[in-house]
TIRO-2110 file (N, C-alpha, C; in Angstrom, 1 decimal):
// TIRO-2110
-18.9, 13.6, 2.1, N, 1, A
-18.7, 14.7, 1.1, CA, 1, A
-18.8, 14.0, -0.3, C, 1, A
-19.5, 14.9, -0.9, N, 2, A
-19.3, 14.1, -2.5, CA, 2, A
-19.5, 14.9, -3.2, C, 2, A
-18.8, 14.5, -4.5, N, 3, A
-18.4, 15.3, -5.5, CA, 3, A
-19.2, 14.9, -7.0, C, 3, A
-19.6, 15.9, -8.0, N, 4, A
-20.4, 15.2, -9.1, CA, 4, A
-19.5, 15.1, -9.9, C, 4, A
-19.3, 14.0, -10.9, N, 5, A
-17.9, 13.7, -11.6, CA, 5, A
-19.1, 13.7, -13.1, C, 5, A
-19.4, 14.4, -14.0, N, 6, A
-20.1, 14.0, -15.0, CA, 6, A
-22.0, 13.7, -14.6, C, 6, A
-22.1, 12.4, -14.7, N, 7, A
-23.5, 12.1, -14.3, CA, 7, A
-22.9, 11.5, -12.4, C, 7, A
-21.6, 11.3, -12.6, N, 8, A
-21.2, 10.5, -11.4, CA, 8, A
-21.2, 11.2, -10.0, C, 8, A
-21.6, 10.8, -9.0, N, 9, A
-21.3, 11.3, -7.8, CA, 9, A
-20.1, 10.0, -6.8, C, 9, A
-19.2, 11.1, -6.5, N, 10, A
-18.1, 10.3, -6.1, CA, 10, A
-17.9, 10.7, -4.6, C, 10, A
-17.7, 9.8, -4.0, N, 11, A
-17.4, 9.8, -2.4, CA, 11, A
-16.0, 9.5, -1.7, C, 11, A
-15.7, 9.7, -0.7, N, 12, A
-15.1, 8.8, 0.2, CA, 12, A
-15.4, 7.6, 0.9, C, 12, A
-14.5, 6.8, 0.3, N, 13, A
-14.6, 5.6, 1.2, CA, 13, A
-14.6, 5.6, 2.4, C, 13, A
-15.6, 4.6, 3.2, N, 14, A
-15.5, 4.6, 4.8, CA, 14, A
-14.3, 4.0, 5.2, C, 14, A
-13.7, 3.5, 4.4, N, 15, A
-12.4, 2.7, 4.5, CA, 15, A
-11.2, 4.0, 4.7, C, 15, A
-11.3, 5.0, 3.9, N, 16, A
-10.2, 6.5, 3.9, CA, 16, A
-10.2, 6.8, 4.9, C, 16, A
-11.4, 7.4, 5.0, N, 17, A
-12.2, 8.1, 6.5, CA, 17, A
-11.9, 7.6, 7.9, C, 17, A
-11.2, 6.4, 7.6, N, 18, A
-11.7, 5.6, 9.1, CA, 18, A
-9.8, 5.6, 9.0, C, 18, A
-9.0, 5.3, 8.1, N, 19, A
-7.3, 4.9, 8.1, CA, 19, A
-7.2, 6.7, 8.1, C, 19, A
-7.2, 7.6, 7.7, N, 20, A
-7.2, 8.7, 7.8, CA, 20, A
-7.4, 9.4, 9.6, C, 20, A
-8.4, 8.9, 9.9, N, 21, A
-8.1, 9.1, 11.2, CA, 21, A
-8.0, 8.3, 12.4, C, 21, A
-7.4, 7.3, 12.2, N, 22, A
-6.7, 6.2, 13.0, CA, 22, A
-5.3, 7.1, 13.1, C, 22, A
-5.2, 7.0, 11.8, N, 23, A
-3.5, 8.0, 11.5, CA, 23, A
-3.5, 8.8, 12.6, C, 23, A
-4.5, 10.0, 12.3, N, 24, A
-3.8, 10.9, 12.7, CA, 24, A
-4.2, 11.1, 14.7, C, 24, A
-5.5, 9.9, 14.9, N, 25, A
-5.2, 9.3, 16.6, CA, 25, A
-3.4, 8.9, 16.9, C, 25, A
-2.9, 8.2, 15.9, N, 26, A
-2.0, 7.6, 16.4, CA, 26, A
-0.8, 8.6, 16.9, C, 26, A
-1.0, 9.4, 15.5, N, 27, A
0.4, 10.5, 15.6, CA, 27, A
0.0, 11.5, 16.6, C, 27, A
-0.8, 11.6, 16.7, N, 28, A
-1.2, 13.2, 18.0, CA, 28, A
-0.7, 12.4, 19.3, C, 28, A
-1.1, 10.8, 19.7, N, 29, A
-0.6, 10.1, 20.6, CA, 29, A
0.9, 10.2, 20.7, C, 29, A
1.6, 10.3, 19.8, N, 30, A
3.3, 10.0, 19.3, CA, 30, A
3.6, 11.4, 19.8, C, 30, A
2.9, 12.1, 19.1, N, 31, A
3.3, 13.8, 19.2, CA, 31, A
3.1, 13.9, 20.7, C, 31, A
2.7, 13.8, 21.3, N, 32, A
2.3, 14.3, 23.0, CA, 32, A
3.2, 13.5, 23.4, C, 32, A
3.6, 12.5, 23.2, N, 33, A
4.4, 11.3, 24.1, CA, 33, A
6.1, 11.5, 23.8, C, 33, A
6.1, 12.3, 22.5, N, 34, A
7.8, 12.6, 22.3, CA, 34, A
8.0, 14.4, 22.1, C, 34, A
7.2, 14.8, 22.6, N, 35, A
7.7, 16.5, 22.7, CA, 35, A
8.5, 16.9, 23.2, C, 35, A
8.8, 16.0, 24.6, N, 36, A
9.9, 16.5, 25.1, CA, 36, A
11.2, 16.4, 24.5, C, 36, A
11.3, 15.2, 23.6, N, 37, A
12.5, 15.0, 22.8, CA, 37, A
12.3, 15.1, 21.8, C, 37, A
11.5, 16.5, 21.1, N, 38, A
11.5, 17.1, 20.1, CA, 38, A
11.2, 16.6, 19.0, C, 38, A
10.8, 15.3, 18.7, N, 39, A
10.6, 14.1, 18.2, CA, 39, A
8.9, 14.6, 17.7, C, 39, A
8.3, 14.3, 16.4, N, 40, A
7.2, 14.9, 16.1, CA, 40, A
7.0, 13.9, 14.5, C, 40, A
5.6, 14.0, 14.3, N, 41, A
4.9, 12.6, 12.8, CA, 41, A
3.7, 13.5, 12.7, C, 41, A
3.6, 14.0, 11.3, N, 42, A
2.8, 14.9, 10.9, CA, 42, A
1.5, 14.1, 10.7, C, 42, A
0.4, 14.5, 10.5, N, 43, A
-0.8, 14.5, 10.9, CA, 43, A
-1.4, 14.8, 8.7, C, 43, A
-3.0, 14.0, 9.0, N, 44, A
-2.9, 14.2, 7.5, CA, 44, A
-4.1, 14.8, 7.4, C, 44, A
-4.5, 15.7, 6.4, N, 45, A
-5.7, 16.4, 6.3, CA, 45, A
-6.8, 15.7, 6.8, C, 45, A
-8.2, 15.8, 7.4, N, 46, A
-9.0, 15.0, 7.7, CA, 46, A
-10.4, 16.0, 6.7, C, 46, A
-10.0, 17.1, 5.9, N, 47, A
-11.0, 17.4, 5.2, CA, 47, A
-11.3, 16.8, 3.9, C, 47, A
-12.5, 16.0, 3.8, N, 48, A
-12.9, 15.5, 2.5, CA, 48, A
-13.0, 16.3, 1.6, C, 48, A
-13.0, 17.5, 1.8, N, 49, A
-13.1, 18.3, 0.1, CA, 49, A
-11.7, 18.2, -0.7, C, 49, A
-10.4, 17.8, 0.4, N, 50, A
-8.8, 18.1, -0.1, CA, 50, A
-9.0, 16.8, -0.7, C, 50, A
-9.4, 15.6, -0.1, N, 51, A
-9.0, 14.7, -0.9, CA, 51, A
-9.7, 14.3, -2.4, C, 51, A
-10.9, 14.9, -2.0, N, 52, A
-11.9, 15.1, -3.2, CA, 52, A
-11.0, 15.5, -4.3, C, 52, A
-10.7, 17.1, -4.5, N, 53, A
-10.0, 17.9, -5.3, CA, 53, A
-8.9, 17.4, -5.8, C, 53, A
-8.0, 16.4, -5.0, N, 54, A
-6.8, 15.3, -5.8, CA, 54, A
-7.3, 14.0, -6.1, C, 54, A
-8.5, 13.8, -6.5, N, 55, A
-9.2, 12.4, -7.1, CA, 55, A
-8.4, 11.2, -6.2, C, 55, A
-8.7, 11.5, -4.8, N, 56, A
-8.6, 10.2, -3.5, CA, 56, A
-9.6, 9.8, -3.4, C, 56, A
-10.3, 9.1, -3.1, N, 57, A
-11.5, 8.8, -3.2, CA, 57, A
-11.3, 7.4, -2.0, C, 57, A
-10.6, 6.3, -2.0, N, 58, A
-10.5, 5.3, -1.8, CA, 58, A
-8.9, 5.1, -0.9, C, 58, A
-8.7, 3.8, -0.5, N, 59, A
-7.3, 3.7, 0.2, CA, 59, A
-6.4, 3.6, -0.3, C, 59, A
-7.1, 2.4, -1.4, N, 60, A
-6.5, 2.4, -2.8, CA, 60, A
-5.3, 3.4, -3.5, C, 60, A
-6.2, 4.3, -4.1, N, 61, A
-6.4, 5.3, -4.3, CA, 61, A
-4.8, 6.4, -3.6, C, 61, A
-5.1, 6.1, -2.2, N, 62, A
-4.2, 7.3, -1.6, CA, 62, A
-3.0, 6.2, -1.6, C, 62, A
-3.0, 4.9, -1.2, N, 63, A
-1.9, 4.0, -1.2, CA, 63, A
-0.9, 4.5, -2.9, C, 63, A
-1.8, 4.4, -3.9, N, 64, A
-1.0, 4.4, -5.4, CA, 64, A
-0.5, 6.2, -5.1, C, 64, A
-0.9, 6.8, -4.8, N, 65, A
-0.6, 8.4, -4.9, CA, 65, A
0.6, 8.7, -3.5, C, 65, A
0.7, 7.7, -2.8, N, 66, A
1.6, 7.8, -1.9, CA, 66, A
2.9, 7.2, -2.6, C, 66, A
2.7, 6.0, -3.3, N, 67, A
4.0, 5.3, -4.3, CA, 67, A
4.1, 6.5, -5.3, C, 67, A
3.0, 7.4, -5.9, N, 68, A
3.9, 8.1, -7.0, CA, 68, A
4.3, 9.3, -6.3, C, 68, A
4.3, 9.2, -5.5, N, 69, A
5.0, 11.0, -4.8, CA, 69, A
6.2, 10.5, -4.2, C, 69, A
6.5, 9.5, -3.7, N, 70, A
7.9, 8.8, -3.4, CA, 70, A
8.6, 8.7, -4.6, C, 70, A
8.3, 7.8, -6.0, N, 71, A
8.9, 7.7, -6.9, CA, 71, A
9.3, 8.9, -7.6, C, 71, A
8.7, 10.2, -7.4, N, 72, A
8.8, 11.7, -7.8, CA, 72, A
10.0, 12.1, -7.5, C, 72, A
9.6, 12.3, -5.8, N, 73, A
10.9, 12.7, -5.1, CA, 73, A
12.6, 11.9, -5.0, C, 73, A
12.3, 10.8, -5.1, N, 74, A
13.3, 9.5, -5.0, CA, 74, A
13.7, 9.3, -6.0, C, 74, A
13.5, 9.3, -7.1, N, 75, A
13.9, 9.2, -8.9, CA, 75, A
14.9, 10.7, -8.9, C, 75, A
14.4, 12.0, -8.0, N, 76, A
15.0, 12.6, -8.5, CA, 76, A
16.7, 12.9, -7.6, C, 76, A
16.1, 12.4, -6.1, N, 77, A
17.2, 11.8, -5.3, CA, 77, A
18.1, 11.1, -5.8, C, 77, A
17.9, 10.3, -6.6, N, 78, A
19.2, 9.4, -7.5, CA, 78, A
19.8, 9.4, -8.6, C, 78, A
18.6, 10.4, -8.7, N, 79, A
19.4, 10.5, -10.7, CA, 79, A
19.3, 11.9, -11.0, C, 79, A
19.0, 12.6, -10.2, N, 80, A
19.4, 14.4, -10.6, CA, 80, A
18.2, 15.0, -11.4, C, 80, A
17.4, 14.0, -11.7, N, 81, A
16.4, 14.4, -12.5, CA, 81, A
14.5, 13.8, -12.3, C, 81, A
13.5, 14.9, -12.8, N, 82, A
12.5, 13.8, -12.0, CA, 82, A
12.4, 12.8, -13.1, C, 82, A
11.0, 12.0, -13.0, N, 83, A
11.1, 11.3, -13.6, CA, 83, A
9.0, 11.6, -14.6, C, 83, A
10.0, 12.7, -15.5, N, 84, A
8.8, 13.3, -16.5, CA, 84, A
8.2, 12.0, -17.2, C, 84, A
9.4, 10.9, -17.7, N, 85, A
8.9, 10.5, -18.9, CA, 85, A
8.2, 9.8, -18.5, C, 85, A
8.0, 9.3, -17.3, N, 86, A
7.3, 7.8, -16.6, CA, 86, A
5.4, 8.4, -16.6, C, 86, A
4.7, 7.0, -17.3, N, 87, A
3.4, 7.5, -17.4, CA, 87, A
2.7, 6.6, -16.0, C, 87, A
2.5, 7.8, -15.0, N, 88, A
2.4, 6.9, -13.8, CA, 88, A
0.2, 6.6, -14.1, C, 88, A
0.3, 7.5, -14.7, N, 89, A
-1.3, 6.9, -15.1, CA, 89, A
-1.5, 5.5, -15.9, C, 89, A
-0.4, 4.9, -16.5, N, 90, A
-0.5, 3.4, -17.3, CA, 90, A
0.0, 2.5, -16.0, C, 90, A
0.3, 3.3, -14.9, N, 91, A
1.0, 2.1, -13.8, CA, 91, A
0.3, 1.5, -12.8, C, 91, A
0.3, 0.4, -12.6, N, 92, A
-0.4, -0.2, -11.4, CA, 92, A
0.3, -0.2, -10.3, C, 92, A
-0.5, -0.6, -9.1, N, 93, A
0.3, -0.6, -7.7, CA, 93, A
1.4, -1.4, -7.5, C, 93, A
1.2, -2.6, -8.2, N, 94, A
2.3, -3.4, -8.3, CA, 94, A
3.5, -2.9, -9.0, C, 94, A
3.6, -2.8, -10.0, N, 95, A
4.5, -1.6, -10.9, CA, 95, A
5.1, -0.7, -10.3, C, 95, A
4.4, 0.4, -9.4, N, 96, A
5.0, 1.3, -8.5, CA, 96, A
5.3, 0.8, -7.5, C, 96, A
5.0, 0.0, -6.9, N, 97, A
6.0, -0.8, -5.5, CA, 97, A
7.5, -1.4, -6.1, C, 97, A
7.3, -2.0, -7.4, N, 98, A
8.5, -2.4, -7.9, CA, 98, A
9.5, -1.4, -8.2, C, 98, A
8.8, -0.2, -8.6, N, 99, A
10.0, 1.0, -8.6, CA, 99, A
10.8, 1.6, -7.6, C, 99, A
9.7, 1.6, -6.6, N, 100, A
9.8, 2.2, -5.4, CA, 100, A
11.3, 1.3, -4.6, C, 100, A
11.1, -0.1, -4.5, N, 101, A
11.7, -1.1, -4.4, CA, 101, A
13.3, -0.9, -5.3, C, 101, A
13.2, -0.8, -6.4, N, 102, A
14.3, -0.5, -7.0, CA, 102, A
15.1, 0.4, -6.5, C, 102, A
14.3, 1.9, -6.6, N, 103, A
15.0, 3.2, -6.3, CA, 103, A
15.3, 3.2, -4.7, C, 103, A
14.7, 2.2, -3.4, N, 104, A
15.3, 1.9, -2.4, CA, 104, A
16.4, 1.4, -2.2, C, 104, A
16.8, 0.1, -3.5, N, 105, A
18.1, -0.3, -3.1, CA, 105, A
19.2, 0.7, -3.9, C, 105, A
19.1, 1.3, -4.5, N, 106, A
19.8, 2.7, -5.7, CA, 106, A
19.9, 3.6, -4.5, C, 106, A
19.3, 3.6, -4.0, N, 107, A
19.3, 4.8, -2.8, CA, 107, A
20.3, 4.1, -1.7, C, 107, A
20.1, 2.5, -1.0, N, 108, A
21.4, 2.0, -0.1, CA, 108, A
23.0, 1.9, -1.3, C, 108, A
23.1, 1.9, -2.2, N, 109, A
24.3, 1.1, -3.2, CA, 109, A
24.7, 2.8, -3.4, C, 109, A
24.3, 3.9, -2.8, N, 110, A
24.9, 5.3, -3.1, CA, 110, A
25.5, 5.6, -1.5, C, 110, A
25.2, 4.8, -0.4, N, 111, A
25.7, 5.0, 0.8, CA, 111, A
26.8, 4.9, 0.8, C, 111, A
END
């Protein structure tokens, strides 16, 4: 699937495509193997146009947008509030792992 970004035509990586559905081999395996104990791991879109439409393109890509939807939800888990001011588009992966990392041990030190 590809998408025209300006003059640019933008794709999915074979790298997405291929961890995208390893995933969701793994969990349908999980899911059939723990139904009886009601036990269940959701399954992730396998349509290229969704990932298209939220500029995923790469693993990269879904790796950094997986750190800022954690740091969304989890910032507001600990502090009552999200976190508007944070410019997650100046942040690199390393940067959001370090937050992520932070707001993990802020999340054990509230147990």
């Amino acid at each position: 699937m590809k998408q025209l970004m300006g003059n640019m035509t933008k794709q999915l990586s074979q790298n997405l495509i291929n961890y995208i559905k390893k995933h969701n081999e793994k969990a349908r395996k999980y899911n059939e193997e723990n139904r009886a104990k009601g036990n269940w791991t959701s399954l992730m879109i396998e349509d290229e146009k969704h990932w298209i439409e939220y500029g995923i393109f790469t693993l990269r890509d879904l790796v950094r947008q997986n750190l800022i939807d954690y740091i969304w939800d989890e910032f507001k888990s600990v502090n009552g509030i999200r976190p508007r001011f944070m410019n997650f588009s100046k942040m690199g992966i390393r940067e959001l792992r370090k937050e992520v990392n932070y707001l993990m041990k802020e999340e054990i030190n509230e147990i």
